[in-house]
C-alpha positions as CSV (number, residue, x, y, z in Angstrom):
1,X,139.2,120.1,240.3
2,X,140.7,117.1,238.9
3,X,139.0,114.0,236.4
4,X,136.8,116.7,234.4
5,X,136.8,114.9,231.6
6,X,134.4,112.2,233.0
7,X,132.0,115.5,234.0
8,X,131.5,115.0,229.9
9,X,130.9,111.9,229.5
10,X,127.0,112.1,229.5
11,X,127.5,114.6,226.6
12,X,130.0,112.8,224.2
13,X,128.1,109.9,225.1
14,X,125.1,111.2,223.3
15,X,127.0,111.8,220.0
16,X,125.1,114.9,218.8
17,X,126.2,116.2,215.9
18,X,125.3,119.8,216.7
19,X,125.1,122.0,219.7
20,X,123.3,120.4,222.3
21,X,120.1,121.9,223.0
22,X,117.6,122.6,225.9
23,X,114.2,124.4,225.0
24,X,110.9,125.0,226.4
25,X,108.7,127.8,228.6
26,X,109.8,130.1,231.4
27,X,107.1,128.6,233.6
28,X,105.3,125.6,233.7
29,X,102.0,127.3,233.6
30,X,99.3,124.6,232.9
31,X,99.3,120.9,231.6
32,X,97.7,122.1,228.1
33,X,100.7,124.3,227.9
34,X,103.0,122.1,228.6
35,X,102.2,119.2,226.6
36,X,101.9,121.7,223.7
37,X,104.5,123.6,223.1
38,X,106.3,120.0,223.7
39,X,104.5,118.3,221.3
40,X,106.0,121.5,218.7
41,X,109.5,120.8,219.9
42,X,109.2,117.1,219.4
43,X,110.5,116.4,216.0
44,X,113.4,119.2,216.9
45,X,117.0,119.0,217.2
46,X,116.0,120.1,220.4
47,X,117.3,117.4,223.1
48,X,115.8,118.3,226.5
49,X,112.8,119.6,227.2
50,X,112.9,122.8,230.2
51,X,110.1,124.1,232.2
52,X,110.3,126.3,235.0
53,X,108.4,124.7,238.4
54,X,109.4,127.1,241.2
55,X,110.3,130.4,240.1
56,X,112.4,132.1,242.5
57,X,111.3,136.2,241.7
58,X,113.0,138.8,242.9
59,X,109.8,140.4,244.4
60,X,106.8,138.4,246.0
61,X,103.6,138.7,244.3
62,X,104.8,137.7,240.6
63,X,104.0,134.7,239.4
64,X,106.5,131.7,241.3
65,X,105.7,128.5,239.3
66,X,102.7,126.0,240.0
67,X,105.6,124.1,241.8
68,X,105.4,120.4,242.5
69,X,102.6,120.1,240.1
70,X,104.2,120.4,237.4
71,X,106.1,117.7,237.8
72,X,103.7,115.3,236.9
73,X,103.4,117.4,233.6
74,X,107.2,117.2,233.0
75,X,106.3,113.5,233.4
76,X,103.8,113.3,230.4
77,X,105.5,115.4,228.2
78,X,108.5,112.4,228.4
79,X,105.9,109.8,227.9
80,X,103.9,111.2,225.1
81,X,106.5,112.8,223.2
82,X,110.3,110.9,224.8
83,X,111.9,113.3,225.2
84,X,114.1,113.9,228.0
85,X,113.0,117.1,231.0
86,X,114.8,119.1,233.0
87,X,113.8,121.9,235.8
88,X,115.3,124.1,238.2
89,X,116.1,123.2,241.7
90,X,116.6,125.6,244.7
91,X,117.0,123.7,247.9
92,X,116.9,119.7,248.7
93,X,113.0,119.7,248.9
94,X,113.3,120.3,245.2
95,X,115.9,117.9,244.5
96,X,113.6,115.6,246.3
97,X,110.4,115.8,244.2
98,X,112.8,116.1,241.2
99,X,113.8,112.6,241.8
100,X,110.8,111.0,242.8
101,X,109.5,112.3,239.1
102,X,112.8,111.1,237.0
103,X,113.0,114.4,235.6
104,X,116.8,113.6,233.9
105,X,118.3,117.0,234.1
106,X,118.4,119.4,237.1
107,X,120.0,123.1,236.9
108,X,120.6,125.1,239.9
109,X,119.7,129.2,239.4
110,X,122.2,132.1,239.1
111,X,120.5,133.0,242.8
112,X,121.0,129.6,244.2
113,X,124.8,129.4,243.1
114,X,125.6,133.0,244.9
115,X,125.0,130.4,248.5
116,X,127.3,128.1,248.9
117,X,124.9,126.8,251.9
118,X,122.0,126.3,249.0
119,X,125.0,124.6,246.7
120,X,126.3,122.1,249.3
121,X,122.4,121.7,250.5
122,X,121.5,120.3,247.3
123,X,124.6,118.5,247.0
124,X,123.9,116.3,249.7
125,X,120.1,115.8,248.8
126,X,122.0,114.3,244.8
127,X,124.5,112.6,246.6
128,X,124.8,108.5,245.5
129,X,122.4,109.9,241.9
130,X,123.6,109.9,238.7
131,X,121.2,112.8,237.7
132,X,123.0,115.5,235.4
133,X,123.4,118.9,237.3
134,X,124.4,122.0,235.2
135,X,125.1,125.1,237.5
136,X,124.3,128.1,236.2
137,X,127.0,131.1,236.9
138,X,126.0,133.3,240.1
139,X,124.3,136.4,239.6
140,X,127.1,138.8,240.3
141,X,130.6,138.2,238.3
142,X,132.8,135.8,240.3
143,X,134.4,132.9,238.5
144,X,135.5,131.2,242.1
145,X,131.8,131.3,243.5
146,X,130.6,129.5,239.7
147,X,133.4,127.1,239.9
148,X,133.2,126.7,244.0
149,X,129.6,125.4,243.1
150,X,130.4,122.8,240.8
151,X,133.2,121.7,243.0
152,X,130.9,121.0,246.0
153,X,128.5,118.8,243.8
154,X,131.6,116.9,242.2
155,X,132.4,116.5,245.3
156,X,129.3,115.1,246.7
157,X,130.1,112.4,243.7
158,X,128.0,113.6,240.4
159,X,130.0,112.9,238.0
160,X,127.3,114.4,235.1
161,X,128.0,118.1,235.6
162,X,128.0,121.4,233.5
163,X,127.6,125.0,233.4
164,X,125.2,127.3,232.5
165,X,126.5,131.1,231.5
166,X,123.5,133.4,232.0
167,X,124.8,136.5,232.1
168,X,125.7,138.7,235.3
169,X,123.4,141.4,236.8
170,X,124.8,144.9,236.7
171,X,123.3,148.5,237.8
172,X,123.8,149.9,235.0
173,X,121.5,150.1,232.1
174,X,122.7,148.1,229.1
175,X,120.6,146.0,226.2
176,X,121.3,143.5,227.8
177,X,119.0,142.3,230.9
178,X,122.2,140.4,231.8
179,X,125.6,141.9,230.7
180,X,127.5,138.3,229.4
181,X,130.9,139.8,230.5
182,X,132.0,136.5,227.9
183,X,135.7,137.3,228.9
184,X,134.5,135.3,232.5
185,X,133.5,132.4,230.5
186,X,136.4,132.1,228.2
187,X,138.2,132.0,231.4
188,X,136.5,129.3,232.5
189,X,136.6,127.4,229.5
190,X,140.5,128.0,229.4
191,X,140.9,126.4,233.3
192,X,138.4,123.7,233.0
193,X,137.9,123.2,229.1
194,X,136.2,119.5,229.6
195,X,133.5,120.7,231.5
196,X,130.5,121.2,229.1
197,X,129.0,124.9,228.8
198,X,126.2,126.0,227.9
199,X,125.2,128.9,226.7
200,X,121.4,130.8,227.8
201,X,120.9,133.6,225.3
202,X,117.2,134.1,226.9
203,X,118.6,135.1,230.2
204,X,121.3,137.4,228.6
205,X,119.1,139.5,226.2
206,X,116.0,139.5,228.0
207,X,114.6,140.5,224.4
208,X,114.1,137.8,221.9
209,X,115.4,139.4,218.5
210,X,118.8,139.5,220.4
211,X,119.1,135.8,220.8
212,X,120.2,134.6,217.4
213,X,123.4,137.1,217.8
214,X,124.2,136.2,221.3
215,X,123.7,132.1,220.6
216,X,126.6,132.5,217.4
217,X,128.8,134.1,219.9
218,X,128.6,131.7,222.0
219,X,128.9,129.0,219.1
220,X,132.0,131.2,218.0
221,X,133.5,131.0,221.8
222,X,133.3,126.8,221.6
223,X,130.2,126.9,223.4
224,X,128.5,123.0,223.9
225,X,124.9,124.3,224.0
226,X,122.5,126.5,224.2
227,X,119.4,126.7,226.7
228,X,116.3,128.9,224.5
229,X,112.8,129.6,226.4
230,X,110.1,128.7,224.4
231,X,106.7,129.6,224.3
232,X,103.4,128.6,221.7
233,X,102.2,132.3,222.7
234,X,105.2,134.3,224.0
235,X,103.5,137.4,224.7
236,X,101.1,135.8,226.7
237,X,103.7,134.0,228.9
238,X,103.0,134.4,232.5
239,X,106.8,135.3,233.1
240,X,109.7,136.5,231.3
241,X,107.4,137.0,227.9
242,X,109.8,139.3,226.2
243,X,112.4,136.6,225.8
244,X,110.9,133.8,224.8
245,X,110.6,132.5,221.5
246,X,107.9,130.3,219.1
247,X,108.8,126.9,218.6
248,X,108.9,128.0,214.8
249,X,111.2,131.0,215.6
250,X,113.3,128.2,218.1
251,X,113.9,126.0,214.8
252,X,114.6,128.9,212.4
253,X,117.4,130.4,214.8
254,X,119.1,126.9,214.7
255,X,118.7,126.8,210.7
256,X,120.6,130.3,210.7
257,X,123.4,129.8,213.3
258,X,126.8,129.2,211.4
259,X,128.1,125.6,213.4
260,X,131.8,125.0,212.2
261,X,132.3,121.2,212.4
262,X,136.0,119.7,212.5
263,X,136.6,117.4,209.5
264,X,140.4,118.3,208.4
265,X,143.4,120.1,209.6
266,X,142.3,123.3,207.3
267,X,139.0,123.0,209.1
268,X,140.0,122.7,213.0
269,X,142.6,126.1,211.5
270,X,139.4,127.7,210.8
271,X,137.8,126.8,214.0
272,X,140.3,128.2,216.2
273,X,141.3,131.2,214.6
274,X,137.8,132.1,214.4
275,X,137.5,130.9,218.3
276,X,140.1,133.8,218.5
277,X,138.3,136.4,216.6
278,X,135.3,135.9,218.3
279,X,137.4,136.2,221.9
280,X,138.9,140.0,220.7
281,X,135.6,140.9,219.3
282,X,134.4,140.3,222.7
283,X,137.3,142.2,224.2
284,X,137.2,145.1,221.5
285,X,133.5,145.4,222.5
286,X,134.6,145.7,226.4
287,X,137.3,148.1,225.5
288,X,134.9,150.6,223.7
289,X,132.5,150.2,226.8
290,X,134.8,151.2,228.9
291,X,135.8,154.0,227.3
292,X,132.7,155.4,227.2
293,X,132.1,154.6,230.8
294,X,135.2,156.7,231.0
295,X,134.2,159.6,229.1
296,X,131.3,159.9,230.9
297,X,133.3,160.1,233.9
298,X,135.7,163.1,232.6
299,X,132.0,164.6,231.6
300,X,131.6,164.9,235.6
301,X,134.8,166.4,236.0
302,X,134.4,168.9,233.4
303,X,131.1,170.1,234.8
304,X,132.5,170.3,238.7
305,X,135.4,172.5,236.5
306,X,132.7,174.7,235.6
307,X,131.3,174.8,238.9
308,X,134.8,176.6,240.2
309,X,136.0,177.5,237.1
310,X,138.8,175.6,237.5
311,X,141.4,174.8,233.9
312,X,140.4,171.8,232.3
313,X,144.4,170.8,231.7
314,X,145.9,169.6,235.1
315,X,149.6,168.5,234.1
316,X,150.1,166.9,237.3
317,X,147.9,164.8,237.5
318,X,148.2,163.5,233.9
319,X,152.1,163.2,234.2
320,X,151.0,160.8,237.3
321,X,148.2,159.0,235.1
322,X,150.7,158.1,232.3
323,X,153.3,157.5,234.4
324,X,151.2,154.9,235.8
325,X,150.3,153.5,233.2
326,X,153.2,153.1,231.1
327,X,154.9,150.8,234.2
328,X,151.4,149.1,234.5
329,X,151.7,148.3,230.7
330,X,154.8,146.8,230.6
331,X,153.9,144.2,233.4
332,X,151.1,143.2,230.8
333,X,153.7,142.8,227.8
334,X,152.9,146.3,226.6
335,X,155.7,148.8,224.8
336,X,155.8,152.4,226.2
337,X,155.5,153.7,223.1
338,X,152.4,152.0,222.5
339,X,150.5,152.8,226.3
340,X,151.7,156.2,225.3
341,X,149.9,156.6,222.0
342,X,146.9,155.1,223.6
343,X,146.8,157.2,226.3
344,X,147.2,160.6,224.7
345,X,144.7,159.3,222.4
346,X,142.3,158.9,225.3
347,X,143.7,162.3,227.1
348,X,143.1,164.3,224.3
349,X,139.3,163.1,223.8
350,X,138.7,163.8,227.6
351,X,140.0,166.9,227.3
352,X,137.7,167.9,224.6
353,X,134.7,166.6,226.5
354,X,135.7,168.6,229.3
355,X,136.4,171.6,227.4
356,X,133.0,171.6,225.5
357,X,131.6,171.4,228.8
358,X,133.5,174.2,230.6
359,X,132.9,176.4,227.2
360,X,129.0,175.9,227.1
């Protein structure tokens, strides 16, 4: 992609001086609602207002959104309070309605941007608008499909763009509802770093007293935003209750977030370095996960062992692991003597899962 600097304009252009930030419910689920919880968010630092319209679920019969409806909601919200609305859009019948309504900010779903036959559709339905389009990251983990999306709406000539990290859906069980996988967006902030990015915390946890840590790493990665549902009665939201947040909680979580702001050369040293911390607690995190996943693994082994009563030590194959490993190393800058140390490290505490296994 080339000129992504101007993608930013429409943020530098607003000349927040914090983190911008998008906030309101899951689901549009009546006017009362609506207008409340926006009339709370009102005198925020909270700089668009998000509802939910259509609600794309992964099974039928839950709750999908009161659809175009709510619209006309999103409409008196900006008259009685200003301030700016946004909604999801899945298809150019959306983007339609969306228009007709001057809603200011569309964002396309982590379903949507898996297609790009649902991207380039709603690129054509925005095409000659000057509507700001953030595209969330798909559902799976693929940094080509995320940026494929925003390069079919750039373009289709919308020059207001951004991204949306919400997490990527995995199998496995985690506490997370979506695993962040954050080394996939400091890659894409290290190809494209002009493109905004905003962070949704909601969609990551899926559990609302996880949210304040997962927005200050995101702040701590050189994150632009973050996107927070908010609800006046959270428990009693018709979708997604568990991660949505008071209006009151929504302004204490700002309060308590650490933003670092660049006023002198000792400063923007601080910001970096701690941009780099935050990227190898990230990693270090990933690294222990992995190892466990891996361990877990050698805990199969050692009961098929069992099974046959076959020795737990198999030189071979751990001549052929290292081996391995020690050329793979180097091609990432790493000394054998260090792949080695790590990797006995590792044998050793496989072997002693396997053994306690086998001995039991």
């Amino acid at each position: 992609m080339e000129n992504t600097k101007e993608m930013r304009a429409w943020l530098d252009d607003m000349g927040l001086d914090h983190p911008l930030v998008i906030a309101g419910p899951c689901s549009a689920e009546t006017e009362e609602q609506v207008l409340r919880i926006a009339h709370e968010l009102k005198d925020t630092d909270v700089n668009y207002y998000r509802a939910g319209i259509w609600k794309p679920r992964t099974r039928p019969g839950n709750f999908e959104g009161v659809g175009a409806l709510g619209l006309k909601w999103l409409q008196k919200v900006k008259a009685e309070t200003g301030m700016k609305t946004c909604t999801e859009v899945a298809n150019a019948a959306h983007v339609k309605l969306a228009l007709e309504h001057d809603i200011d900010l569309l964002w396309i779903g982590a379903r949507s941007t898996v297609s790009p036959f649902i991207i380039q559709e709603i690129a054509d339905a925005l095409e000659g608008t000057d509507k700001i389009v953030l595209v969330k990251n798909p559902v799976n983990p693929d940094l080509s499909l995320w940026l494929g999306g925003i390069e079919r709406l750039h373009k289709a000539g919308i020059k207001k763009l951004g991204a949306i990290h919400r997490g990527f859906s995995t199998y496995e069980k985690t506490k997370y509802r979506n695993i962040p996988e954050w080394q996939i967006a400091i890659e894409f902030q290290n190809k494209f770093p002009d493109i905004p990015l905003i962070n949704d915390p909601s969609h990551i946890t899926g559990n609302r007293e996880m949210i304040l840590d997962v927005s200050q790493t995101a702040l701590d990665l050189n994150f632009d935003g973050l996107m927070i549902e908010t609800h006046h009665d959270p428990d009693k939201a018709w979708s997604d209750a568990a991660q949505q947040v008071t209006p009151s909680k929504l302004v204490q979580i700002m309060r308590d977030l650490r933003i670092r702001k660049e006023t002198d050369t000792e400063t923007e040293y601080n910001i970096k370095l701690s941009n780099l911390r935050a990227q190898i607690d990230v990693i270090d995190n990933q690294l222990i996960e992995t190892l466990g996943k891996r361990m877990k693994v050698s805990d199969g082994i050692g009961e098929l062992k069992k099974q046959k009563n076959v020795a737990v030590l198999q030189s071979n194959r751990w001549n052929q692991i290292l081996g391995a490993m020690i050329l793979e190393g180097e091609s990432k800058g790493l000394s054998e003597e260090f792949v080695l140390r790590m990797f006995k490290a590792i044998h050793q505490e496989s072997i002693n899962h396997q053994e306690k296994i086998v001995n039991s």
